[in-house]
C-alpha positions as CSV (number, residue, x, y, z in Angstrom):
1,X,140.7,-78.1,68.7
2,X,138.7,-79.3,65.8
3,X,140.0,-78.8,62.2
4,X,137.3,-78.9,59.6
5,X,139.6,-81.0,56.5
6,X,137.3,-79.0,54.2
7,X,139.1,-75.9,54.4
8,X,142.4,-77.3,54.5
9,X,145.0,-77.3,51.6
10,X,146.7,-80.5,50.5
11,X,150.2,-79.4,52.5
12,X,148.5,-78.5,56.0
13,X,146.5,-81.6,55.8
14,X,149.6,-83.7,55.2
15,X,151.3,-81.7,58.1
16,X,148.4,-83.1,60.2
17,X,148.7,-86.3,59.1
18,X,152.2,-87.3,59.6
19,X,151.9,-85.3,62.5
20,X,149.7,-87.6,64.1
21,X,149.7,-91.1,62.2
22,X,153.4,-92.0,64.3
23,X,155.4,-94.0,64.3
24,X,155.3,-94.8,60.5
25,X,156.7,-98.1,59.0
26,X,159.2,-97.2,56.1
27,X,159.0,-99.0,52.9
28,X,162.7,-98.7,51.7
29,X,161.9,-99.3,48.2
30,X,164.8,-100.1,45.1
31,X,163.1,-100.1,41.4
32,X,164.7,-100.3,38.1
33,X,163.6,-97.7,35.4
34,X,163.0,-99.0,32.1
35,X,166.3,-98.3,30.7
36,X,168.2,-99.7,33.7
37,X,168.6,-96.8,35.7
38,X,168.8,-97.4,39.7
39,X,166.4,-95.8,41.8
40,X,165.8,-95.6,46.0
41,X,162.9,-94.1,47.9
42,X,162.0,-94.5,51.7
43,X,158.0,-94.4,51.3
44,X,156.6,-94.2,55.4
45,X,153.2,-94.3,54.1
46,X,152.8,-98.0,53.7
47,X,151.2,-101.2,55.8
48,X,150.7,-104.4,54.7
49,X,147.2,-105.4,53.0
50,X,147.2,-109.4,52.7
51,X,148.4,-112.8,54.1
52,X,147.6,-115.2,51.5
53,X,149.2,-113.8,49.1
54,X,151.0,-111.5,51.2
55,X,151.0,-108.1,50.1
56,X,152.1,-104.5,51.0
57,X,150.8,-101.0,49.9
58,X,152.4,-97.7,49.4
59,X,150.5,-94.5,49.2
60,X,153.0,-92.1,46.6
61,X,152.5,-88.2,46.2
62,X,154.4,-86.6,43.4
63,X,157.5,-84.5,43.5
64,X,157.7,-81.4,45.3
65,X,156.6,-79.1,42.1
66,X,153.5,-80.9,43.2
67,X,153.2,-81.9,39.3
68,X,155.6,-84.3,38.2
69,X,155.1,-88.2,38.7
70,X,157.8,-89.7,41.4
71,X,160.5,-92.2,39.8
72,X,159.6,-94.5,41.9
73,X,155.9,-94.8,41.0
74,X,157.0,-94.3,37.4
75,X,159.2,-97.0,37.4
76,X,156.8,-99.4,39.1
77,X,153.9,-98.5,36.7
78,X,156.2,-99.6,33.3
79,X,158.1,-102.1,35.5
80,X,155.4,-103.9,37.0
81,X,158.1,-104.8,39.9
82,X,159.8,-103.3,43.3
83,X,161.7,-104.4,46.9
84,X,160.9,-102.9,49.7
85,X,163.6,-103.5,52.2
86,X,163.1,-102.9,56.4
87,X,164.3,-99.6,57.3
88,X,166.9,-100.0,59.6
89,X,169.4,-97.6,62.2
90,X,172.4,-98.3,61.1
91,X,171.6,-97.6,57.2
92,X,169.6,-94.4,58.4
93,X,171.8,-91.8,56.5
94,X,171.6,-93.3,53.1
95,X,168.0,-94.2,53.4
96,X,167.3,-89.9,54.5
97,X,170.2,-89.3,51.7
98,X,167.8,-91.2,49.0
99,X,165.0,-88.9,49.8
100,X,166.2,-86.4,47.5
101,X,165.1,-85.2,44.2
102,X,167.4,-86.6,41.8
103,X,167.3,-86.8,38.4
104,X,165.9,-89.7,36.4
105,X,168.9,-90.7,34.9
106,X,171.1,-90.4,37.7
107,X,171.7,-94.1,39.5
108,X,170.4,-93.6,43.0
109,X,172.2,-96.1,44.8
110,X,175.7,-94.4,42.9
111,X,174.5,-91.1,44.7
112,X,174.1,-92.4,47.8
113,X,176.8,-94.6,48.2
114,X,175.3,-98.4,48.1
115,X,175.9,-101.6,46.7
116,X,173.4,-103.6,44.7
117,X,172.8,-107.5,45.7
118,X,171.1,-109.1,42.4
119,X,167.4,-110.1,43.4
120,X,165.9,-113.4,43.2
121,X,162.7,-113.2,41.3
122,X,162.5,-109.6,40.1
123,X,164.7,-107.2,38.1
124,X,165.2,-104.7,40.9
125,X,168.3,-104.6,42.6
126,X,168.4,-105.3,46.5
127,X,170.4,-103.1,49.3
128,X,173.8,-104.8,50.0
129,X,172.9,-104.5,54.3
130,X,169.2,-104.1,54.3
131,X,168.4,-107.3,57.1
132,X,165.0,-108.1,55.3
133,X,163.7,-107.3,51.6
134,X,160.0,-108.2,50.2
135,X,160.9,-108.7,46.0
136,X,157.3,-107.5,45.2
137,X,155.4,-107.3,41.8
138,X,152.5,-104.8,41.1
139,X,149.3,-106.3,41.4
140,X,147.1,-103.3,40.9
141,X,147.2,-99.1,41.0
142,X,144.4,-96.9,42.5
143,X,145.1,-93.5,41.3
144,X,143.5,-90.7,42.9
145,X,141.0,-88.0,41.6
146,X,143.1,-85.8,40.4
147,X,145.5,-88.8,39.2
148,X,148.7,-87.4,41.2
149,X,148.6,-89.6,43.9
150,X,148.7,-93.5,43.7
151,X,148.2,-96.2,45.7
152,X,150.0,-99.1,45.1
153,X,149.7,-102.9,46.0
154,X,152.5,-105.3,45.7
155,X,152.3,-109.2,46.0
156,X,155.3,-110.2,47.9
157,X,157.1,-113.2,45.3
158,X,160.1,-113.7,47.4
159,X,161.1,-112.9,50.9
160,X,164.6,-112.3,52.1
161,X,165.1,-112.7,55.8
162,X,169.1,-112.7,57.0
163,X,170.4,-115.9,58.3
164,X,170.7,-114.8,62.2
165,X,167.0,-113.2,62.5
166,X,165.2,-116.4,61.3
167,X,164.5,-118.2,64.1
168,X,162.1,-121.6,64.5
169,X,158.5,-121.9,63.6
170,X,159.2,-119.4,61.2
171,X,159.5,-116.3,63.5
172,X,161.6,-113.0,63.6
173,X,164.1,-111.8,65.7
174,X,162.6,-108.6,65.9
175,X,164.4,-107.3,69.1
176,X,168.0,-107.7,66.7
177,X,167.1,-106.0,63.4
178,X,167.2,-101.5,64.9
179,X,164.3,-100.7,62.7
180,X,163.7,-96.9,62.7
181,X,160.5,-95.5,61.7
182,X,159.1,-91.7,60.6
183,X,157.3,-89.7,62.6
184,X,156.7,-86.1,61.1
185,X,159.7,-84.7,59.4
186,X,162.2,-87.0,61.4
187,X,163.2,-90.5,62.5
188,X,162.8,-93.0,65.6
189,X,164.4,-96.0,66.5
190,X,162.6,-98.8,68.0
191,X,164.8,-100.3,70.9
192,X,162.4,-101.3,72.9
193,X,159.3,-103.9,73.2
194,X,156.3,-104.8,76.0
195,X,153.4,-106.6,76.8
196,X,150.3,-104.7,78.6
197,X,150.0,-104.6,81.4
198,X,152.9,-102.6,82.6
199,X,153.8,-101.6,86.4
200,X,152.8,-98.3,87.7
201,X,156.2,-97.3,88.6
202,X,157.3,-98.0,84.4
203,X,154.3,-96.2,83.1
204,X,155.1,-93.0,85.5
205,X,158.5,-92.8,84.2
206,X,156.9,-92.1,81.2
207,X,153.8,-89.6,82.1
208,X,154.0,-86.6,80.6
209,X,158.0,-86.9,79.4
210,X,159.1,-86.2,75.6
211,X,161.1,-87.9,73.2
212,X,164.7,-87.9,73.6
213,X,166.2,-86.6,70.6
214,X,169.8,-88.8,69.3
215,X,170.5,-85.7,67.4
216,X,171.5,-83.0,70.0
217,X,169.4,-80.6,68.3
218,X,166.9,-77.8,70.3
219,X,164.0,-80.0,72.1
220,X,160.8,-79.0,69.9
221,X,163.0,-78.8,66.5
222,X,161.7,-80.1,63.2
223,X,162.8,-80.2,59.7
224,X,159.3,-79.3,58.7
225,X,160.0,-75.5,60.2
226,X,163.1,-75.7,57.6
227,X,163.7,-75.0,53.8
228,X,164.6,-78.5,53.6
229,X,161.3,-80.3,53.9
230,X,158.9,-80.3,51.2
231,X,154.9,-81.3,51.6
232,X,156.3,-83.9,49.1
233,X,158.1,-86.0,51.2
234,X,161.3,-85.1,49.7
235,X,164.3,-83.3,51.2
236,X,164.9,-80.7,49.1
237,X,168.6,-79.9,48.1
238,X,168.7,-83.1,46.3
239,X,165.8,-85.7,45.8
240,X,162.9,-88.2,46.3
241,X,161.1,-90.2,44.0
């Protein structure tokens, strides 16, 4: 099937997209508004963008009214700074918690239940737990056309690696950490790595078979078929940023 983008509206399109762009990095990001007031957003679309300096992006819609500027990106613009923390299984409910529409004055990591560790080099509070944390300031914002969307492009000024996954020559433990990852409306865990090539006997084990859902719902569910997904990103009943 071909879909001409043309004809589609902003929510089908994004329906396609996270559909299809999987498994998607999550940017766990903390920001500071400027009167002080704590805010969390998981943000899955995101990639790094640079080496030397090293640098991430995030790609931010607005809230679900489709209208009204996230906290997160408004907190960055006047702020100027942000941590993005890896995304990890065993923090899972209070990162899906944080993407709910609260209100700007309500402290985010209050709502859903964290601690704040005191960053190094920014203002920003860390994720008491989160394994690895980028402490990030803005180094430029590309709005888009019809200035709702942003992207924006941190340089990373401080890295935070925990003790046990630092290894020699610099390296990660990456088989240690659980990182999860979005696909459309829900989560994966990554618990698994390989090198091409692979035997014929592993790859037929895998032909044609689905994902096994942790969550003992229906085979075939999705949130996005619920009233608690928004084309926004957020889970409605509560917030996003």
């Amino acid at each position: 099937m071909h879909i001409d983008a043309e004809n589609l509206t902003a929510a089908e399109a994004y329906k396609l997209l996270i559909g299809s762009v999987i498994p998607r990095p999550i940017a766990w990001v903390s920001t500071l508004s400027a009167d002080g007031v704590g805010n969390l957003a998981p943000i899955s679309f995101f990639t790094v963008v640079g080496r030397k300096p090293p640098m991430v992006s995030l790609s931010i819609q607005p809230r679900s009214d489709g209208v009204t500027l996230k906290d997160s990106f408004v907190n960055m613009r006047d702020t100027g700074e942000f941590v993005t923390h890896l995304a990890t299984l065993p923090q899972a409910l209070p990162l899906h918690l944080s993407s709910r529409e609260f209100e700007p004055d309500e402290d985010e990591f209050d709502m859903v239940g964290l601690k704040k560790v005191p960053s190094s080099v920014v203002k920003p509070p860390s994720i008491e737990g989160a394994p690895i944390a980028f402490e990030c300031v803005v180094e430029m914002i590309v709005p888009s056309p019809d200035g709702l969307n942003h992207l924006v492009v941190g340089r990373v000024a401080q890295f935070y690696i925990r003790d046990d996954l630092y290894l020699p020559h610099g390296r990660i433990d990456t088989g240690a950490v659980a990182p999860i990852g979005r696909l459309a409306a829900e989560y994966t865990v990554v618990d698994n790595a390989f090198v091409p090539p692979l035997d014929s006997e592993t790859l037929a084990r895998f032909e044609g078979r689905r994902m096994q859902r942790l969550d003992k719902r229906d085979d075939g569910y999705s949130m996005i078929d619920t009233d608690e997904w928004s084309p926004s990103g957020s889970v409605m009943g509560g917030d996003d940023k």
